[in-house]
C-alpha positions in Angstrom: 3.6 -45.3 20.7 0.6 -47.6 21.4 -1.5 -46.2 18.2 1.5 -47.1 15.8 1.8 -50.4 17.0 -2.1 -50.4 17.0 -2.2 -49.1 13.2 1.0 -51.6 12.6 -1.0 -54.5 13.9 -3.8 -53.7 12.2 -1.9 -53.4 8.6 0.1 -56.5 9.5 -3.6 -58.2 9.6 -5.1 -56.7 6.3 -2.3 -57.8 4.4 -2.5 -61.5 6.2 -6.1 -61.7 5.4 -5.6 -60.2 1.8 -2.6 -62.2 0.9 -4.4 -65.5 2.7 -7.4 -64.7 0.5 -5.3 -65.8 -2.5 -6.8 -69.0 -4.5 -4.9 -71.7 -5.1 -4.7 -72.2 -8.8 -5.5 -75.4 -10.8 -3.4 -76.9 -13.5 -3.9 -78.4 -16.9 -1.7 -81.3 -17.4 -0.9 -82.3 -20.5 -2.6 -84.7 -21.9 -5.8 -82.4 -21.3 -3.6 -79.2 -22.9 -3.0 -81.7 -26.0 -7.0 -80.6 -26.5 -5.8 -77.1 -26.6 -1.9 -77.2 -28.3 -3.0 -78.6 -31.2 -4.5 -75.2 -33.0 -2.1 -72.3 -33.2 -3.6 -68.8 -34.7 -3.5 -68.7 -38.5 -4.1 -72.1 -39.0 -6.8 -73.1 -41.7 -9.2 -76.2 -41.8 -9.9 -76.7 -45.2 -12.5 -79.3 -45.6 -14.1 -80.5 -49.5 -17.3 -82.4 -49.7 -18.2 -85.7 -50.9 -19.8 -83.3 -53.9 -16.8 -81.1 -54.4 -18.0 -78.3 -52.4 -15.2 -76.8 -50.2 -15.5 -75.2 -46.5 -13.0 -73.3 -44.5 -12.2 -72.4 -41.2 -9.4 -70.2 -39.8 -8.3 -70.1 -36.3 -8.4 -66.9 -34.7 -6.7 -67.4 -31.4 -5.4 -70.7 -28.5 -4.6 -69.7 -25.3 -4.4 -71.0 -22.2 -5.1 -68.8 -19.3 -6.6 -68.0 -15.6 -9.6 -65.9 -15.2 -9.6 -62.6 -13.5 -10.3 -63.4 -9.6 -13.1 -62.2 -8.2 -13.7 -63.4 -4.3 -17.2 -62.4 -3.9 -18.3 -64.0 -7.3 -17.8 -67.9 -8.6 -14.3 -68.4 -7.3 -14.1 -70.4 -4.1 -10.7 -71.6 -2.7 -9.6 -72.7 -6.2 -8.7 -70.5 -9.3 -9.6 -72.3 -12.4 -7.4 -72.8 -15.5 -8.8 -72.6 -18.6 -8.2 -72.8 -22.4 -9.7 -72.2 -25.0 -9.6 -72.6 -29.3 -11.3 -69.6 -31.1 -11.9 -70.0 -34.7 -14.2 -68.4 -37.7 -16.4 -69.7 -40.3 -17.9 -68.0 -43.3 -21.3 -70.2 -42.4 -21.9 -68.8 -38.7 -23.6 -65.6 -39.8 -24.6 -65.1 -36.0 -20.7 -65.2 -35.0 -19.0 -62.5 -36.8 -16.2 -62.3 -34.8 -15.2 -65.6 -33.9 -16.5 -69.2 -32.2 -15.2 -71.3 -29.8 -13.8 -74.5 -31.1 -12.6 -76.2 -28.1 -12.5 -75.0 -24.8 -11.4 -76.6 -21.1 -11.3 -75.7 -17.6 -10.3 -77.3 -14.6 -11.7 -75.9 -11.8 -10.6 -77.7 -8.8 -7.4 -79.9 -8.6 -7.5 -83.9 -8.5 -11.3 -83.5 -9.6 -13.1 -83.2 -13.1 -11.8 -81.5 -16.4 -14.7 -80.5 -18.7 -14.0 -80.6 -22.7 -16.3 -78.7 -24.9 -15.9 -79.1 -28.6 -18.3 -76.8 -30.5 -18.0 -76.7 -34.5 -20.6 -75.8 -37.0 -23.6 -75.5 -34.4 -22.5 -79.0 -33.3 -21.3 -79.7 -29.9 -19.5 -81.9 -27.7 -19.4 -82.3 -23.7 -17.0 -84.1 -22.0 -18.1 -83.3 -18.5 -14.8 -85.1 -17.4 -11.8 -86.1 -18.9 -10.2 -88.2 -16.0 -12.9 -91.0 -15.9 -11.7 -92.2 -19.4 -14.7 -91.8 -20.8 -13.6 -89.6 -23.7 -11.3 -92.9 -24.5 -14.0 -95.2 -25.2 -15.0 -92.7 -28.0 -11.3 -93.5 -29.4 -10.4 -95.9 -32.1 -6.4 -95.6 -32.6 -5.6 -91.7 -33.1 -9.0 -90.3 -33.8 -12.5 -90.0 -31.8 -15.7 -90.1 -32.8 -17.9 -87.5 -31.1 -22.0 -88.1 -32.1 -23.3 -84.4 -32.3 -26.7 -85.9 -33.6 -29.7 -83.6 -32.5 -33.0 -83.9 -34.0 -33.7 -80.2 -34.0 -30.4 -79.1 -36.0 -30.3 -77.8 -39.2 -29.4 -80.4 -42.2 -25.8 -79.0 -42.8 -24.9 -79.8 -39.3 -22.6 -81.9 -38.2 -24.5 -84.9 -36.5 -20.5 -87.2 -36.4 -16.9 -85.0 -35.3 -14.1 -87.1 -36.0 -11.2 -85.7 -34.1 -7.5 -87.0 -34.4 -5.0 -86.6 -31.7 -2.9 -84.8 -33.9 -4.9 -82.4 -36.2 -8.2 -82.1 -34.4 -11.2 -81.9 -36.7 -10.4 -83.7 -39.6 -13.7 -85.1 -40.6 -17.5 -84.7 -39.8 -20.7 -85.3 -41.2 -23.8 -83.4 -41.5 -27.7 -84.8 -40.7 -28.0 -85.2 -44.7 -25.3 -87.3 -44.6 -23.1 -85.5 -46.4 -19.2 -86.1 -45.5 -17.1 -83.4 -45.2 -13.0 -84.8 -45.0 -10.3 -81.8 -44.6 -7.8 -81.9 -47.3 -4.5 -80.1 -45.9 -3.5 -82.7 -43.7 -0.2 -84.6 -44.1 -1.0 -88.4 -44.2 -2.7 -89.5 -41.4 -1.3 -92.2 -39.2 
């Protein structure tokens, strides 16, 4: 009689200590998911050229999701939402499958959400979303991200412009090129 309360004591407090071992997860609100909603998979971003020339990307996948937990590893007391734009490009030989377009995590609540937006070997960081510092990037509907790195190719992107409703809709390269995406109702 005293080992089974022993053994039920002793199950009551590995399932306490699992169950209390839980993270608490974070959530995307949404005006930092409106990074994320935007894309849907299938959608095309056809962009022509000031010289005629025309580019397309295709978006492979959007989710938003929660990363597997693993308590020994990087997660602490917080389980970090995340999202992420997948898309492919006939120009990224070195990304056959697909690349990430945009992609967001929040890792703790009431702290910093981080915005990466990554096209054509360009990229930018947002290392926090709540400061409004991704606002004073924002003229009306669209923001202009400067992607401008000395060591990048020519046909890079060195300016994203990103509007709130259709997400990449222009950029230009380091050779100044302008690149404007063409299936796009009008633009506010």
């Amino acid at each position: 009689m005293k080992y089974r309360f022993i053994i039920w004591c002793c199950i009551f407090f590995i399932c306490f200590a699992i169950k209390g071992c839980e993270p608490i997860k974070t959530k995307l609100s949404d005006g930092e998911l409106k990074w994320i909603n935007i894309y849907r998979a299938g959608d095309s971003l056809i962009f022509k050229s000031q010289n005629g020339e025309f580019d397309t990307s295709f978006i492979v996948k959007s989710l938003v999701y929660y990363p597997e937990y693993i308590p020994i590893e990087v997660h602490n007391k917080y389980l970090p939402q995340e999202g992420v734009v997948l898309y492919k490009n006939k120009n990224l030989k070195y990304h056959s499958d697909s690349s990430q377009l945009v992609h967001i995590a929040k890792e703790y609540p009431n702290k910093e959400t981080r915005l990466f937006i990554q096209y054509l070997s360009s990229q930018v960081i947002i290392l926090d979303l709540t400061n409004g510092t991704v606002e004073k990037m924002k003229k009306g509907k669209i923001y202009e991200f400067d992607t401008f790195d000395p060591k990048s190719k020519a046909t890079d992107p060195k300016k994203i412009f990103w509007h709130e409703d259709y997400g990449v809709i222009k950029y230009i390269t380091h050779e100044d090129v302008i690149w404007e995406r063409v299936n796009l109702s009008n633009l506010d």
